[in-house]
MOPAC internal coordinates of N, CA, C and O (Angstrom, degrees):
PM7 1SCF
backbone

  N    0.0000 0     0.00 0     0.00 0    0    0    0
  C    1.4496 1     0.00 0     0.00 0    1    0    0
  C    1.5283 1   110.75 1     0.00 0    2    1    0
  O    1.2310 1   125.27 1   154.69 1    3    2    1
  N    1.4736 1   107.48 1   -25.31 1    3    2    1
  C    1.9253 1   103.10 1  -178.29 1    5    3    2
  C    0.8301 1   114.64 1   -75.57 1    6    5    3
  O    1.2310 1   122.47 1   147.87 1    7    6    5
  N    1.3706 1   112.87 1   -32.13 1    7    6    5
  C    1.7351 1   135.02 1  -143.80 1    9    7    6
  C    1.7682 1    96.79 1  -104.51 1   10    9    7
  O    1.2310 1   123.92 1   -53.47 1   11   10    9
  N    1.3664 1   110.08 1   126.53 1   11   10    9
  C    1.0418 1   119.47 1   172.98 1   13   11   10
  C    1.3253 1   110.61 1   106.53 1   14   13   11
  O    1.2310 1   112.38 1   -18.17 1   15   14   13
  N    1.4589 1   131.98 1   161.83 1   15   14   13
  C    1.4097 1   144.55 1  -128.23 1   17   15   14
  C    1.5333 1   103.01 1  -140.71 1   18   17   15
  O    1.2310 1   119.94 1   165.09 1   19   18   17
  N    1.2088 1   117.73 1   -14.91 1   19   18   17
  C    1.3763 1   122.35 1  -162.34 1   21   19   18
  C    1.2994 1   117.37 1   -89.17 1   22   21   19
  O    1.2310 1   119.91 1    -9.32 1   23   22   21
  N    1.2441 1   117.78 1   170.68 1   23   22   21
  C    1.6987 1   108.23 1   144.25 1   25   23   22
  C    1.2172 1   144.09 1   -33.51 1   26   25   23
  O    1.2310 1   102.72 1   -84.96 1   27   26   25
  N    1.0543 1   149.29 1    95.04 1   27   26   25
  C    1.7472 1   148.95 1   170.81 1   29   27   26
  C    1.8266 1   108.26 1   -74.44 1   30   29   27
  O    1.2310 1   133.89 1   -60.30 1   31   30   29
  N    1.6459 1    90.76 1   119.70 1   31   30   29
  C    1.6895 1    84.71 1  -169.51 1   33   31   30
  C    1.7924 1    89.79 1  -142.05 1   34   33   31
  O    1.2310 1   129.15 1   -74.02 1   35   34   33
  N    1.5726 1    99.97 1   105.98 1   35   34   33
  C    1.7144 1   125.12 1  -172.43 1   37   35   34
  C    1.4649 1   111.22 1  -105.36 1   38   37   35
  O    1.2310 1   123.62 1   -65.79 1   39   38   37
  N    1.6084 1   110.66 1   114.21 1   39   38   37
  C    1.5642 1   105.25 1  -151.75 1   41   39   38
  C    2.0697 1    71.33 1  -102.96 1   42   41   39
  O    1.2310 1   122.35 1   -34.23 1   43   42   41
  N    1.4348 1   113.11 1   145.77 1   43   42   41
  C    1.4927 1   124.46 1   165.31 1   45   43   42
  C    1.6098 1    95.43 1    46.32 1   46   45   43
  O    1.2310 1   111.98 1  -119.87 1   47   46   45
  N    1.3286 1   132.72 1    60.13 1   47   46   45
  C    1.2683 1   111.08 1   155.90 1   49   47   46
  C    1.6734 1   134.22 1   -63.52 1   50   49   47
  O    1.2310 1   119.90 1  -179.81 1   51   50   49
  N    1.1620 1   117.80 1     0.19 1   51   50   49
  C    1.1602 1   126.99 1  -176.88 1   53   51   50
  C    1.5807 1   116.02 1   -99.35 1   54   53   51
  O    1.2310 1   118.18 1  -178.48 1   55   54   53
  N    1.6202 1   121.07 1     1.52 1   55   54   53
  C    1.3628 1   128.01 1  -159.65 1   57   55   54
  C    1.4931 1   103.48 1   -74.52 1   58   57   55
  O    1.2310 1   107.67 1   -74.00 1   59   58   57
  N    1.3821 1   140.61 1   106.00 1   59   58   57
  C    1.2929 1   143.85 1   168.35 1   61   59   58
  C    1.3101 1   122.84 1   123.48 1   62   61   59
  O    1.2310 1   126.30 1   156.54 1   63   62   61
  N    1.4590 1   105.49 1   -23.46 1   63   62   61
  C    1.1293 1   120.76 1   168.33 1   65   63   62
  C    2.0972 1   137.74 1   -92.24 1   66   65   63
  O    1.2310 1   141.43 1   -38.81 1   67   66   65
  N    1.2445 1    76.01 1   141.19 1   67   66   65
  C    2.2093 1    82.03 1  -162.72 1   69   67   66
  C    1.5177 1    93.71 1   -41.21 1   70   69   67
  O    1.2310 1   127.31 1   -13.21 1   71   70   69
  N    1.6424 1   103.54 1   166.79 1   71   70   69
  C    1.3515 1   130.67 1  -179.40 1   73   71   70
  C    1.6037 1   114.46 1   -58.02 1   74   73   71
  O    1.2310 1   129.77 1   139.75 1   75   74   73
  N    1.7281 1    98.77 1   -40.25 1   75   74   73
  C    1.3173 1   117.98 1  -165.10 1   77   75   74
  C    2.1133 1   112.47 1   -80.53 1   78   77   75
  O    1.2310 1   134.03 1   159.15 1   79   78   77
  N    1.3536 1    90.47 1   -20.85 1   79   78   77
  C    1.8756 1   112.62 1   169.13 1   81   79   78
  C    1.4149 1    82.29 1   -79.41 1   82   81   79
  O    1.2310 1   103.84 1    93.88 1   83   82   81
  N    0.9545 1   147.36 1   -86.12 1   83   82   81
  C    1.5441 1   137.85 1  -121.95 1   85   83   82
  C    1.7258 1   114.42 1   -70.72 1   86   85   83
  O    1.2310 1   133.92 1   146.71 1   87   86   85
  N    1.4773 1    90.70 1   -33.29 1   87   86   85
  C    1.5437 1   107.07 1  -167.64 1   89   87   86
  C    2.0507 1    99.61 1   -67.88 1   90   89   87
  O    1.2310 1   126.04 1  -178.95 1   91   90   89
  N    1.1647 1   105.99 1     1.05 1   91   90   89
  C    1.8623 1   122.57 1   167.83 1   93   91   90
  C    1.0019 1   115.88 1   -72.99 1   94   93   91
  O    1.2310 1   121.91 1   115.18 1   95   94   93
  N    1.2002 1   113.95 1   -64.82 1   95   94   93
  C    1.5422 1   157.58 1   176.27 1   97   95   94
  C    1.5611 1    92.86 1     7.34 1   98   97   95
  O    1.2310 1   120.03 1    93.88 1   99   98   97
  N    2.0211 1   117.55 1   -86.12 1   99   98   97
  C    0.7576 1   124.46 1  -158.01 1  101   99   98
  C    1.6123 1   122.62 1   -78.19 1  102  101   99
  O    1.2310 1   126.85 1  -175.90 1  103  102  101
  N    1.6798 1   104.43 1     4.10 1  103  102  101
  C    1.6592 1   103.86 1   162.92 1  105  103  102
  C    1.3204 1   101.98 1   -90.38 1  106  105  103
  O    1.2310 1   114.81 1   143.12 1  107  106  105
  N    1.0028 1   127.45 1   -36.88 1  107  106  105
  C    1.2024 1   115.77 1  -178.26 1  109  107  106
  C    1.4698 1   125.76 1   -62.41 1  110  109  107
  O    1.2310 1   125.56 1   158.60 1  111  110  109
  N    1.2361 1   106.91 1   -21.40 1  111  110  109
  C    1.7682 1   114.67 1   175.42 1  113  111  110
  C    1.9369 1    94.07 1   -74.01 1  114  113  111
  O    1.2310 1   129.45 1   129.60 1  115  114  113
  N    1.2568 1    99.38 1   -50.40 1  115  114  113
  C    1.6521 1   100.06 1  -160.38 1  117  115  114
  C    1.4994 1   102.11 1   -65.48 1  118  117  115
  O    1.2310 1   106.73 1   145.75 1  119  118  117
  N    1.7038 1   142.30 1   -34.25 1  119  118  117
  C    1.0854 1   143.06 1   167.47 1  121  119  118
  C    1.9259 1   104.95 1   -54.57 1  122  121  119
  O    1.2310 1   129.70 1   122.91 1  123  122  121
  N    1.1399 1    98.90 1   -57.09 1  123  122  121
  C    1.9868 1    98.96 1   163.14 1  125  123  122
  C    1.1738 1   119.38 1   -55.53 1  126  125  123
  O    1.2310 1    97.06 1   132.36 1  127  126  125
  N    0.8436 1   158.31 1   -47.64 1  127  126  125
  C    1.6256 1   166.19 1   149.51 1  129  127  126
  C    1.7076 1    97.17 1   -44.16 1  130  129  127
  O    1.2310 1   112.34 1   164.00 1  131  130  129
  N    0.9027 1   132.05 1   -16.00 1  131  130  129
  C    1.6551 1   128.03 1  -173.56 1  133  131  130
  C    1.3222 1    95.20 1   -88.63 1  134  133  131
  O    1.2310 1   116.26 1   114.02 1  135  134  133
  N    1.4404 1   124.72 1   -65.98 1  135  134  133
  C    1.2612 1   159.21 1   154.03 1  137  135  134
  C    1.2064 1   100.38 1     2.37 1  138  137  135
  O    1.2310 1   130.11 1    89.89 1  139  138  137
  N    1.2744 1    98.10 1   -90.11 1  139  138  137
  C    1.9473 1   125.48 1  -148.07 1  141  139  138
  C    1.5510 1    98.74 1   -77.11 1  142  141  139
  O    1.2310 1   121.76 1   138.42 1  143  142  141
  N    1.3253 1   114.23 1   -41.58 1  143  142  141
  C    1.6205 1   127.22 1  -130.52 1  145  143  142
  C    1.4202 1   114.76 1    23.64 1  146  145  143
  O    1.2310 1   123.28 1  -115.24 1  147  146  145
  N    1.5179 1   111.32 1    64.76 1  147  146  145
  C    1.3309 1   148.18 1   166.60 1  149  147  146
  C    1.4765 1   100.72 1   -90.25 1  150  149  147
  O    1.2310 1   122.93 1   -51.62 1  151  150  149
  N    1.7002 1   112.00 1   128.38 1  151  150  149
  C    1.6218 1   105.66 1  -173.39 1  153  151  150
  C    1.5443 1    92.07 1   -98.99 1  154  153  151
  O    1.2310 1   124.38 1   -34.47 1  155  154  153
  N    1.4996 1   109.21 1   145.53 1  155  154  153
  C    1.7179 1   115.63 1  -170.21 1  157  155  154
  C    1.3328 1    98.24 1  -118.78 1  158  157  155
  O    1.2310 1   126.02 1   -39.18 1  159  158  157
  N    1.4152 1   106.03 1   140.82 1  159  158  157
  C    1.3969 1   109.44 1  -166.40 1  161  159  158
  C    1.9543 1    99.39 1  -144.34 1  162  161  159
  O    1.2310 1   123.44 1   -72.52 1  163  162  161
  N    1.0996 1   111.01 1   107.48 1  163  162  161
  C    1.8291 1   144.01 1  -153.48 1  165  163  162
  C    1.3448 1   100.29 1  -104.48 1  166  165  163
  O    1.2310 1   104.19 1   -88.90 1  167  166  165
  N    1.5507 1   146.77 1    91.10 1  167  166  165
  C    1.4729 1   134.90 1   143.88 1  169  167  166
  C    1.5107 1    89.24 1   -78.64 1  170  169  167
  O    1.2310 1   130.99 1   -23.93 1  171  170  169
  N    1.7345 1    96.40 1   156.07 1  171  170  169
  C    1.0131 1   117.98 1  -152.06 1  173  171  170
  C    2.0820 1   116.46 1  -177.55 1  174  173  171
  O    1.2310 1   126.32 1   -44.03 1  175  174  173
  N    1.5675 1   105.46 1   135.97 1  175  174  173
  C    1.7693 1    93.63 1  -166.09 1  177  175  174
  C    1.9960 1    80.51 1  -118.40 1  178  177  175
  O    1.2310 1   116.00 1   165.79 1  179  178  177
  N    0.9249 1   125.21 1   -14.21 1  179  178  177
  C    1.4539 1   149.38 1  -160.52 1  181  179  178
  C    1.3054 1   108.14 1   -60.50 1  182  181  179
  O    1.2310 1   115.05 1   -87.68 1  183  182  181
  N    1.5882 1   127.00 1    92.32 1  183  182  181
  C    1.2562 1   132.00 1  -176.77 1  185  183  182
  C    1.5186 1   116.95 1   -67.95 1  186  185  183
  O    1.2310 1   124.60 1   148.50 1  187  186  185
  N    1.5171 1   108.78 1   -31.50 1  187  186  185
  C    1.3120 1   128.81 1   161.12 1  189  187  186
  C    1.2275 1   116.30 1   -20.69 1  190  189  187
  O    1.2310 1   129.38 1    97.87 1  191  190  189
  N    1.5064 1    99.53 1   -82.13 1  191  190  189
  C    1.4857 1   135.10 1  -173.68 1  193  191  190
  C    1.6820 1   113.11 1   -61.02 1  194  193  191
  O    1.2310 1   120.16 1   172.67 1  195  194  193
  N    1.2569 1   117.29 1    -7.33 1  195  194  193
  C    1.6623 1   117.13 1   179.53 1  197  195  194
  C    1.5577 1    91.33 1  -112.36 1  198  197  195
  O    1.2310 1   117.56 1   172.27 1  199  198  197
  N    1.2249 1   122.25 1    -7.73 1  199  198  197
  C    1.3729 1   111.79 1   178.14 1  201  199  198
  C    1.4702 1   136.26 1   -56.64 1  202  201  199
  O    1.2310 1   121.54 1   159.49 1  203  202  201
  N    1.2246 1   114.66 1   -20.51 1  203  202  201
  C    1.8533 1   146.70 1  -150.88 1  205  203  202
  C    1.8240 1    86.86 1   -87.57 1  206  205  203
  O    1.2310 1   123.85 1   -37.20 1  207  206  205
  N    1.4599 1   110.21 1   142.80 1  207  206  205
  C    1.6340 1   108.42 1  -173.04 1  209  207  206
  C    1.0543 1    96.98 1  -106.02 1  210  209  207
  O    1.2310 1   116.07 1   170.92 1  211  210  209
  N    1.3957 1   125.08 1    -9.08 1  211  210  209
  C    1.5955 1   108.30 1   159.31 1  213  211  210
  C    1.5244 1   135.84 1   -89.78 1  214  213  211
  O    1.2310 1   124.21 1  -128.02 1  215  214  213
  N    1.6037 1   109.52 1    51.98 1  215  214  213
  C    0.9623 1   136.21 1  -161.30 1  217  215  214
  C    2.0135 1   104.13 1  -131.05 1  218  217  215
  O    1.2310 1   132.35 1   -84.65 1  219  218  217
  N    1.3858 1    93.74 1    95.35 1  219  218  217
  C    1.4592 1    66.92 1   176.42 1  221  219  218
  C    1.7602 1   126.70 1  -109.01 1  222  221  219
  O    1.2310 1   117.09 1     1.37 1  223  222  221
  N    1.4164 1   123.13 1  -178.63 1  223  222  221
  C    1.3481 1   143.77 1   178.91 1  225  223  222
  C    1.9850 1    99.28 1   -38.90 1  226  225  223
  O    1.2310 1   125.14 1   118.29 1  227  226  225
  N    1.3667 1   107.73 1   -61.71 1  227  226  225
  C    1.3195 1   114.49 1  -176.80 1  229  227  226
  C    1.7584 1   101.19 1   -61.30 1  230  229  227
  O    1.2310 1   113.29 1  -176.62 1  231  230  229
  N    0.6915 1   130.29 1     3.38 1  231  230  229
  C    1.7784 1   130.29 1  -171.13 1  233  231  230
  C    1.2589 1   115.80 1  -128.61 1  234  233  231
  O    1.2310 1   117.03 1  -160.17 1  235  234  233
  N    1.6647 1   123.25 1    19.83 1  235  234  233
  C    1.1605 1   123.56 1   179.83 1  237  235  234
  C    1.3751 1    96.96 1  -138.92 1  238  237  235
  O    1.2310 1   127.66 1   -33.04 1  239  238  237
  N    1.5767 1   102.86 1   146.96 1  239  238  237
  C    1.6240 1    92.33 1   179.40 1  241  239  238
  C    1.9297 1    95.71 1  -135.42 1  242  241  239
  O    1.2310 1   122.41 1   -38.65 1  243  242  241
  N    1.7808 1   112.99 1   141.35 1  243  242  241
  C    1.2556 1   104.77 1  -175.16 1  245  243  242
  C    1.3675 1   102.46 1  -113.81 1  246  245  243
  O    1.2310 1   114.61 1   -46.61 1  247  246  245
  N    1.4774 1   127.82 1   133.39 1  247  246  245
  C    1.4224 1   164.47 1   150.74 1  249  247  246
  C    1.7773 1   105.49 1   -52.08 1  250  249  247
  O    1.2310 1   123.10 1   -55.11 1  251  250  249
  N    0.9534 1   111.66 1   124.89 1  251  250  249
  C    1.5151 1    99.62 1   163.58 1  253  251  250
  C    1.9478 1    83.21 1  -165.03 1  254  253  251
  O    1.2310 1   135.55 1   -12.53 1  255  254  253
  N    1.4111 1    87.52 1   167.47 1  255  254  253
  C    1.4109 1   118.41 1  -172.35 1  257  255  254
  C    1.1105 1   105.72 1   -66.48 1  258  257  255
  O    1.2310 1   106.49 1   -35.73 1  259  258  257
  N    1.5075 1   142.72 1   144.27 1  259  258  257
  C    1.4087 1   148.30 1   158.72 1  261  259  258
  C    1.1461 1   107.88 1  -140.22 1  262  261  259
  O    1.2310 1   124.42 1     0.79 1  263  262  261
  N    1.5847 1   109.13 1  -179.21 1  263  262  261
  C    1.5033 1   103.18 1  -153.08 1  265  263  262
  C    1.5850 1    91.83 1   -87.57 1  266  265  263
  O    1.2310 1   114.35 1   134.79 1  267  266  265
  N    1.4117 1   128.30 1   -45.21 1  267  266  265
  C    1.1926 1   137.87 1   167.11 1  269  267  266
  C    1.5450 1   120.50 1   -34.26 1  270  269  267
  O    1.2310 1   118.80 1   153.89 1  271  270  269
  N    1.2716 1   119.89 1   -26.11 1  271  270  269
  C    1.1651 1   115.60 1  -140.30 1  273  271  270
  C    1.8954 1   113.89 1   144.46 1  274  273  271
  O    1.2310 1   132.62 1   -19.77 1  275  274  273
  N    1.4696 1    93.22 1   160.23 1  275  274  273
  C    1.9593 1    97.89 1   161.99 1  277  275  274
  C    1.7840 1   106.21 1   -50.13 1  278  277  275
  O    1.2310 1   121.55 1   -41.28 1  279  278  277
  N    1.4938 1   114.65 1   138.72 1  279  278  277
  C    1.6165 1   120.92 1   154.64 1  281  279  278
  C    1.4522 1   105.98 1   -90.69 1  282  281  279
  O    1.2310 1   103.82 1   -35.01 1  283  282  281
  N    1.0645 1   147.40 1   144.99 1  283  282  281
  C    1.2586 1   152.25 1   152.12 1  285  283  282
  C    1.8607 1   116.20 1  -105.08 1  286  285  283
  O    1.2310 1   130.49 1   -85.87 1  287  286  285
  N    1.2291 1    97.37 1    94.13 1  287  286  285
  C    1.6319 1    94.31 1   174.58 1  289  287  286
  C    1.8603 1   115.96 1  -110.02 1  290  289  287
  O    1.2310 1   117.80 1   -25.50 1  291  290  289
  N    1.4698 1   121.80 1   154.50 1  291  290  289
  C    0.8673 1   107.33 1   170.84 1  293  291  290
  C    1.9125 1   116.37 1   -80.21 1  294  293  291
  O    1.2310 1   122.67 1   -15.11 1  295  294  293
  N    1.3554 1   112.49 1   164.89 1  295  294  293
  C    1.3264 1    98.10 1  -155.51 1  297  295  294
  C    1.4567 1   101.61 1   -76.58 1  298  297  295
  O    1.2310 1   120.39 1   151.60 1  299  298  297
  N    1.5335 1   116.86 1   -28.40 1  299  298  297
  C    1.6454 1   119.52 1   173.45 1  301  299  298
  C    1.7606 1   118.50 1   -49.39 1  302  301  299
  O    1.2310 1   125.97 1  -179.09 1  303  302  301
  N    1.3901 1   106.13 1     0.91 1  303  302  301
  C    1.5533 1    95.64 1  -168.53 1  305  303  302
  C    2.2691 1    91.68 1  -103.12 1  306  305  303
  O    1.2310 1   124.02 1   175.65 1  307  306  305
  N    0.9315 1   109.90 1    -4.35 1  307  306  305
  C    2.0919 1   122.04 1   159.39 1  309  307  306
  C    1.4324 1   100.45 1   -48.54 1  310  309  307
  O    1.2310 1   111.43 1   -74.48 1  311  310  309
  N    0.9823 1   133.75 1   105.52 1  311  310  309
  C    1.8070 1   121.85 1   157.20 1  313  311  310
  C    1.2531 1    94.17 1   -68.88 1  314  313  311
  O    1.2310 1   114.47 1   127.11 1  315  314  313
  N    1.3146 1   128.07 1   -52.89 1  315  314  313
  C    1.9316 1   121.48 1   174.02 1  317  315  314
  C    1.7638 1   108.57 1   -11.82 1  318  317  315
  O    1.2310 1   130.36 1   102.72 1  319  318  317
  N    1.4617 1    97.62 1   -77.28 1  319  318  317
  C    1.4632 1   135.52 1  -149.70 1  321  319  318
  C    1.9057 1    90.03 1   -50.17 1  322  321  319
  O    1.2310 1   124.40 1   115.75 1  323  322  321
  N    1.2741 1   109.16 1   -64.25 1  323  322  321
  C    1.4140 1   128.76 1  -159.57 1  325  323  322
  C    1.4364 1    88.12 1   -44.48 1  326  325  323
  O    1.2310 1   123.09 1   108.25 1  327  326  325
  N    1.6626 1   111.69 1   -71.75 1  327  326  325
  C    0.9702 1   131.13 1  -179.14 1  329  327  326
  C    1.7509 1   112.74 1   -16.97 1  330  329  327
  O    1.2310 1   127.53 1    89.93 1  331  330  329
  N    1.2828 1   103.11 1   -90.07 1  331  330  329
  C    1.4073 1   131.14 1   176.91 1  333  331  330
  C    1.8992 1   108.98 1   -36.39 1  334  333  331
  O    1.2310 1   120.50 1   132.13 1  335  334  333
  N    1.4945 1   116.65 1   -47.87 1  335  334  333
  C    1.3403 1   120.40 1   161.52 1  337  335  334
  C    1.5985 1   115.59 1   -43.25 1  338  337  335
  O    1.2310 1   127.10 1   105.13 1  339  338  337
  N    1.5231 1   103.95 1   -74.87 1  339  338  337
  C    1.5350 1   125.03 1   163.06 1  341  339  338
  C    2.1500 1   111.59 1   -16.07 1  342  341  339
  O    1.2310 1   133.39 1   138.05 1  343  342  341
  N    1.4198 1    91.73 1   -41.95 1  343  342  341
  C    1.4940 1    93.38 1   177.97 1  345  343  342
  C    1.4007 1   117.66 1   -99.37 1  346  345  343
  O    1.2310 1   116.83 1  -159.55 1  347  346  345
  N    0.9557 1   123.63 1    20.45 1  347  346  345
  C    1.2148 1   149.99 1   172.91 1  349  347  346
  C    1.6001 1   114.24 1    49.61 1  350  349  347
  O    1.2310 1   129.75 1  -108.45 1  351  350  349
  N    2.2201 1    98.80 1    71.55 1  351  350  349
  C    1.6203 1   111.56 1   172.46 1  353  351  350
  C    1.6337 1    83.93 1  -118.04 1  354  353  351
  O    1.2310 1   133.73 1   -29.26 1  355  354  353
  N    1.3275 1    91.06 1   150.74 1  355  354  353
  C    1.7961 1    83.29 1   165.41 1  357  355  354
  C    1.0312 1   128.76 1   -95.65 1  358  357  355
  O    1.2310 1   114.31 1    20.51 1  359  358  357
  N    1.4209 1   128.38 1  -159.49 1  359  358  357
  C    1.3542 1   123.07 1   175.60 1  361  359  358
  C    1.5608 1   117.00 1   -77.52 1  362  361  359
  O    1.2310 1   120.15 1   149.92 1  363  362  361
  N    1.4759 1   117.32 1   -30.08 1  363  362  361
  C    1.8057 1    95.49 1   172.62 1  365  363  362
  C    1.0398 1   127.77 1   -84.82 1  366  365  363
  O    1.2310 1   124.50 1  -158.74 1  367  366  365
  N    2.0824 1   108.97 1    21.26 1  367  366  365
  C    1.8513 1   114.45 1   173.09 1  369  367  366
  C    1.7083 1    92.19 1   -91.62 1  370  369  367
  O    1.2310 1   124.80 1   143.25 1  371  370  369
  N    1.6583 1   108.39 1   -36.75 1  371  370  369
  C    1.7373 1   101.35 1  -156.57 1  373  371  370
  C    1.6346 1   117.41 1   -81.69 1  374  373  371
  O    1.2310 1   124.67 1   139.63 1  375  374  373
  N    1.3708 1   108.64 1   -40.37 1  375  374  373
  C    1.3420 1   142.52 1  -168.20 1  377  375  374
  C    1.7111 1    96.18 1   -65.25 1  378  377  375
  O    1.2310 1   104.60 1   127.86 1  379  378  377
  N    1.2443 1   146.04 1   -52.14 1  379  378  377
  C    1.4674 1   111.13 1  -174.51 1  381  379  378
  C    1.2264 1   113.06 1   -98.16 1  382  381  379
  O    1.2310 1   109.31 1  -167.08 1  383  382  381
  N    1.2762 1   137.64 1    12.92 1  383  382  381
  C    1.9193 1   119.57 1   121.56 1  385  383  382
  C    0.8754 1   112.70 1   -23.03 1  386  385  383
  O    1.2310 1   112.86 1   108.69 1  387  386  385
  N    1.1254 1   131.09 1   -71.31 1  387  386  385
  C    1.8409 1   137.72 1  -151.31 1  389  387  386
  C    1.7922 1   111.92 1   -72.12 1  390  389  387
  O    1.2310 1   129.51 1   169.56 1  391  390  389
  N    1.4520 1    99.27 1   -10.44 1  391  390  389
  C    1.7635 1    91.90 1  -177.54 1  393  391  390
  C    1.4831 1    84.51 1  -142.02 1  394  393  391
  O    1.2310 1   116.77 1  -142.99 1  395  394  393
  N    1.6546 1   123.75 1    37.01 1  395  394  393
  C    1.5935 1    90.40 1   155.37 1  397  395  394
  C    1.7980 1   110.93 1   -98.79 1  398  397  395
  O    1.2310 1   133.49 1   -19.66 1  399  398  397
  N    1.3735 1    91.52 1   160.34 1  399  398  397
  C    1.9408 1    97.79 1  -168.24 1  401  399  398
  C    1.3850 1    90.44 1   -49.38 1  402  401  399
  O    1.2310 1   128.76 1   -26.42 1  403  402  401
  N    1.5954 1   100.72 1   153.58 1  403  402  401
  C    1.6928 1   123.73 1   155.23 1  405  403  402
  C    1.7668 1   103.69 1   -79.75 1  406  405  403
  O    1.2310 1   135.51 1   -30.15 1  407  406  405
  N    1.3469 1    87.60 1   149.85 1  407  406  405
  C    2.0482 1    91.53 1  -170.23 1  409  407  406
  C    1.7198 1   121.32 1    63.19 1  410  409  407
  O    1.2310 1   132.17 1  -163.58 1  411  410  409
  N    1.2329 1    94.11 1    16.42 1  411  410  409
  C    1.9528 1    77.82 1  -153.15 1  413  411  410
  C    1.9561 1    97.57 1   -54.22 1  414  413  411
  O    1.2310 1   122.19 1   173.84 1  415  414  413
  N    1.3172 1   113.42 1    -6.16 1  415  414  413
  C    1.3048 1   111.68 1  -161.92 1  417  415  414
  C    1.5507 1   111.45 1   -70.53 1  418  417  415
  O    1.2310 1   127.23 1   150.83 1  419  418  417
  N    1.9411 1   103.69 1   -29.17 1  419  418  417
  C    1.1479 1   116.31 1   158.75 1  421  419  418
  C    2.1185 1   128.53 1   -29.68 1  422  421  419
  O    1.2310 1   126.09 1   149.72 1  423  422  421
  N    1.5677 1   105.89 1   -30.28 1  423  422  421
  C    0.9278 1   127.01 1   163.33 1  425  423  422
  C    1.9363 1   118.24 1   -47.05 1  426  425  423
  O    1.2310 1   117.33 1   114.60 1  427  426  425
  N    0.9742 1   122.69 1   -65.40 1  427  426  425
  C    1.0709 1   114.27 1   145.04 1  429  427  426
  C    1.6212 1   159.99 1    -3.74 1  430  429  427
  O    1.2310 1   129.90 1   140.89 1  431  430  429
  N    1.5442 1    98.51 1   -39.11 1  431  430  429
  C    1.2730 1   122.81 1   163.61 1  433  431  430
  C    1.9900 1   118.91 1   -68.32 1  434  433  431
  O    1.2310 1   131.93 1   172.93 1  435  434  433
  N    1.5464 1    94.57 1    -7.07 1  435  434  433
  C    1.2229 1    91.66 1  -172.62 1  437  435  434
  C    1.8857 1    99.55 1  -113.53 1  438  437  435
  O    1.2310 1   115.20 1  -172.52 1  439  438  437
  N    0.9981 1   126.71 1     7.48 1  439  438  437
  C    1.7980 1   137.80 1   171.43 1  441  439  438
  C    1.8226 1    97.38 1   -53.02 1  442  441  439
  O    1.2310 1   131.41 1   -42.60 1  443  442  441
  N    1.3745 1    95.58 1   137.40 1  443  442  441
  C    1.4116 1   103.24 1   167.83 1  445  443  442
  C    1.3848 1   120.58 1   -62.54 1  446  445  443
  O    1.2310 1   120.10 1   180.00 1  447  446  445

């Protein structure tokens, strides 16, 4: 992770690990990124892991389904989100509204 110049791109780094590990997670990227000035690049479903306030709006980017294709927005472009930050929730209370599936209830149809 020190070593090398490149991009660092960590799909679910938080998968297996307790709530109380994860909530690290994102100093430890930002102490690496201090480091390296290695740009780190985090997919992620992990409410945990967006929890950390040194995380900001400009540093998150949201994915959601379109008919075309993935949308990719940054999360600062939510008047919700800002809002809701502003009142001091963070981002892993506001942020998975915005990417949970449409229909997922459709899921259901498949219960024994």
């Amino acid at each position: 992770v020190l070593d090398g110049n490149g991009p660092l791109l960590l799909e679910e780094p938080e998968l297996s690990l307790h709530p109380d590990v994860v909530r690290y997670i994102p100093q430890m990227f930002a102490r690496i990124q201090r480091r390296t000035d290695r740009q780190i690049l985090v997919s992620s479903h992990s409410p945990d892991l967006l929890r950390d306030n040194g995380i900001g709006l400009d540093e998150v980017l949201v994915l959601q389904p379109g008919s075309e294709g993935t949308v990719v927005h940054p999360a600062s472009q939510f008047d919700e989100v800002v809002r809701l930050l502003e009142g001091g929730v963070s981002l892993g209370d506001t942020l998975p509204a915005l990417t949970r599936p449409v229909n997922v209830q459709q899921l259901a149809l498949f219960e024994g």
